[in-house]
C-alpha positions in Angstrom: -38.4 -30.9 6.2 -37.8 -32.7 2.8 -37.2 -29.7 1.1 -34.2 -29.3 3.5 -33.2 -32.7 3.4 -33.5 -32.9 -0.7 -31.5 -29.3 -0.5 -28.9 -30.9 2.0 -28.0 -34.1 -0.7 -27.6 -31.8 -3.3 -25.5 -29.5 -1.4 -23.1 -32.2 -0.4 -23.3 -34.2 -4.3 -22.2 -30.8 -5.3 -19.6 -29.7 -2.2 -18.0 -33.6 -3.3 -17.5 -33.0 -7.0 -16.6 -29.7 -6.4 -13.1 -31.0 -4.2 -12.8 -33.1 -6.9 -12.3 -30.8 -9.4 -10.0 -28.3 -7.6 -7.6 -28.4 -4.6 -6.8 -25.4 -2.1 -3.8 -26.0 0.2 -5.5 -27.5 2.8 -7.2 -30.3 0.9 -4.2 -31.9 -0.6 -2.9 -32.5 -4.4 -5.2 -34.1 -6.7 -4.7 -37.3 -8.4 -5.3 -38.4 -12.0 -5.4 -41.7 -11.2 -9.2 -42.9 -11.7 -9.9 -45.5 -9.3 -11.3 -49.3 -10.8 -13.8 -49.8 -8.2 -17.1 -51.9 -9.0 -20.2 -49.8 -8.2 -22.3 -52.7 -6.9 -23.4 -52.4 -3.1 -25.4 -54.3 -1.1 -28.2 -53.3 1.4 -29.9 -55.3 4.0 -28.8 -58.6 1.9 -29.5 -57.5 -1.8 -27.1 -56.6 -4.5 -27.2 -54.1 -6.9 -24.9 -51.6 -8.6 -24.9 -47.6 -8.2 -24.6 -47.5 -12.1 -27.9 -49.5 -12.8 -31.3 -48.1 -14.4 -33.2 -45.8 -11.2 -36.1 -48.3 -11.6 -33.8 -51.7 -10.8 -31.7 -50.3 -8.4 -35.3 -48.6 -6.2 -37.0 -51.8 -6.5 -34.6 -53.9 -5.3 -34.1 -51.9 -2.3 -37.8 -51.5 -1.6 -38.2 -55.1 -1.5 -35.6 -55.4 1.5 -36.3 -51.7 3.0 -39.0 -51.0 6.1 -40.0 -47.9 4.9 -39.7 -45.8 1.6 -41.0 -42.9 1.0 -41.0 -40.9 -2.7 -40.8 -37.5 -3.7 -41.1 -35.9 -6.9 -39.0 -33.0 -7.5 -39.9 -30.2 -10.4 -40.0 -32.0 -13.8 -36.8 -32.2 -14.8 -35.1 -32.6 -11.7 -36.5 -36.2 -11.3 -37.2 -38.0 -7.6 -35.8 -38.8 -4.7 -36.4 -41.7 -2.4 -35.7 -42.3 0.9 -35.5 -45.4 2.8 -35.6 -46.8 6.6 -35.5 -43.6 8.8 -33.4 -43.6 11.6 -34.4 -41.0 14.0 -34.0 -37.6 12.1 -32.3 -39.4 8.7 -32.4 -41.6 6.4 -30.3 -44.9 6.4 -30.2 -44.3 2.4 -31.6 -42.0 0.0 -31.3 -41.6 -3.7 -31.7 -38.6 -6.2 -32.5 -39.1 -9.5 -32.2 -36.6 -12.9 -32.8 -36.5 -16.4 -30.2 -36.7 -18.4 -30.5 -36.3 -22.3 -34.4 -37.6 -21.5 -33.2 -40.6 -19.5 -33.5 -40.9 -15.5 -30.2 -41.8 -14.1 -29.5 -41.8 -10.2 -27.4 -38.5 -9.7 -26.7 -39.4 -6.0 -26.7 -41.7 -3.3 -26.4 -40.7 0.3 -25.5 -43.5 2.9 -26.1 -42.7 6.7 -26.9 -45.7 8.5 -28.4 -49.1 7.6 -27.0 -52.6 6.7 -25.1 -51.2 3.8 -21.8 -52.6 2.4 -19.8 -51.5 -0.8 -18.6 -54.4 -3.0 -15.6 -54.2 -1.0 -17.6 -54.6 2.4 -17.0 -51.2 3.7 -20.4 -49.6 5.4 -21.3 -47.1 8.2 -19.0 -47.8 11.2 -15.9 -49.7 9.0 -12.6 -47.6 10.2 -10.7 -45.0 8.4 -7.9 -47.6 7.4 -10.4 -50.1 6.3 -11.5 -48.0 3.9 -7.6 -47.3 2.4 -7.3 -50.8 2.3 -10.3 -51.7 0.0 -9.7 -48.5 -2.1 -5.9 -47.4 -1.9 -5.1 -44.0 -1.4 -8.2 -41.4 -2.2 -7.7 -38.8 -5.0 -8.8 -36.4 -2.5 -8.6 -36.1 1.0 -9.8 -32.7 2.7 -10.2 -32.4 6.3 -12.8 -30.5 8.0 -12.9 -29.2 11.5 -13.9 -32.9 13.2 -14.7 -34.8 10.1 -12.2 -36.1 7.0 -13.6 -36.7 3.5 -11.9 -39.6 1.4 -12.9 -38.7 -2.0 -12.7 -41.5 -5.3 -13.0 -40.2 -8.9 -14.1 -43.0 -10.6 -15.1 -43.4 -14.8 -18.4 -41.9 -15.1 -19.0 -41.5 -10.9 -17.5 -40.7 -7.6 -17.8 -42.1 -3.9 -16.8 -40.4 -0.7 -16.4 -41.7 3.0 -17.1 -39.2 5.4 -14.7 -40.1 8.7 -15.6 -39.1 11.9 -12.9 -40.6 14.8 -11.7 -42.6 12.9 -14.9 -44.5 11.3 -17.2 -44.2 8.4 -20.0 -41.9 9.1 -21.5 -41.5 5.7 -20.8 -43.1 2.3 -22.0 -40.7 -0.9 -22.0 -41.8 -4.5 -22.3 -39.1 -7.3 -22.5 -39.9 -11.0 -20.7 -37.2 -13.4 -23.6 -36.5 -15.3 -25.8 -35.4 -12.1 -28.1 -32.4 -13.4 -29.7 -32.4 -10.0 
């Protein structure tokens, strides 16, 4: 089961910065524009930034989580930690990887929880919420009964996965991701 969920973050991390770096006709033109957006979130009342150091940013959320749990991943492919479950998934889980010998967090997966980006968008904010904090995304692709409002940001990325019309999922990838 973690192995499928590890195998799942990845999947999408990669599927993300993937759209990011090529278009097809269906998912629209691809801006150069790199979105200014502050990487700081906050969950279940405390603040800290998707850029941080692994260690701060795990911490801080354990302090204000119900449940985490760890799991080492193969040496170089560093951890990932999970936190509050919510029936089958997470709320929030985070993947870390080395990168030149340092841990950085690769990806963040949002699905539930008292989450809010530093522009107070979180699981259930609407569709043009989420255009209003961030302007226009630099890639939008839409999939069968979902949209994905994608942000290319210096040294990361964010996307909002819509579902009618609200914010499903949030995901946060850092450019350097070896995961």
């Amino acid at each position: 089961m973690r192995q499928k969920r590890i195998t799942t973050i990845i999947m999408a991390s990669a599927m993300v910065l993937a759209l990011m770096g090529c278009g097809n006709g269906s998912a629209g033109a691809i801006s150069t524009e790199i979105t200014q957006a502050d990487p700081s979130f906050e969950y279940n009342g405390k603040t800290v930034s998707f850029t941080d150091d692994p260690q701060t940013v795990v911490e801080a959320i354990k302090s204000v989580a119900e449940l985490a749990d760890e799991v080492d991943g193969a040496e170089s492919s560093g951890k990932t930690y999970d936190f509050d479950k919510n029936g089958e998934n997470y709320n929030l889980s985070i993947s870390t990887s080395a990168d030149e010998g340092n841990e950085i967090i690769g990806s963040m997966l949002v699905n539930g929880g008292e989450f809010k980006t530093s522009k107070g968008i979180g699981i259930g904010s609407k569709a043009e919420e989420v255009e209003a904090a961030y302007g226009n995304p630099n890639e939008r692709t839409k999939l069968k009964k979902e949209e994905i409002y994608a942000y290319k940001c210096d040294g990361y990325s964010f996307s909002f996965t819509i579902k009618g019309g609200q914010v499903k999922s949030i995901l946060y990838s850092n450019s350097n991701f070896h995961g």
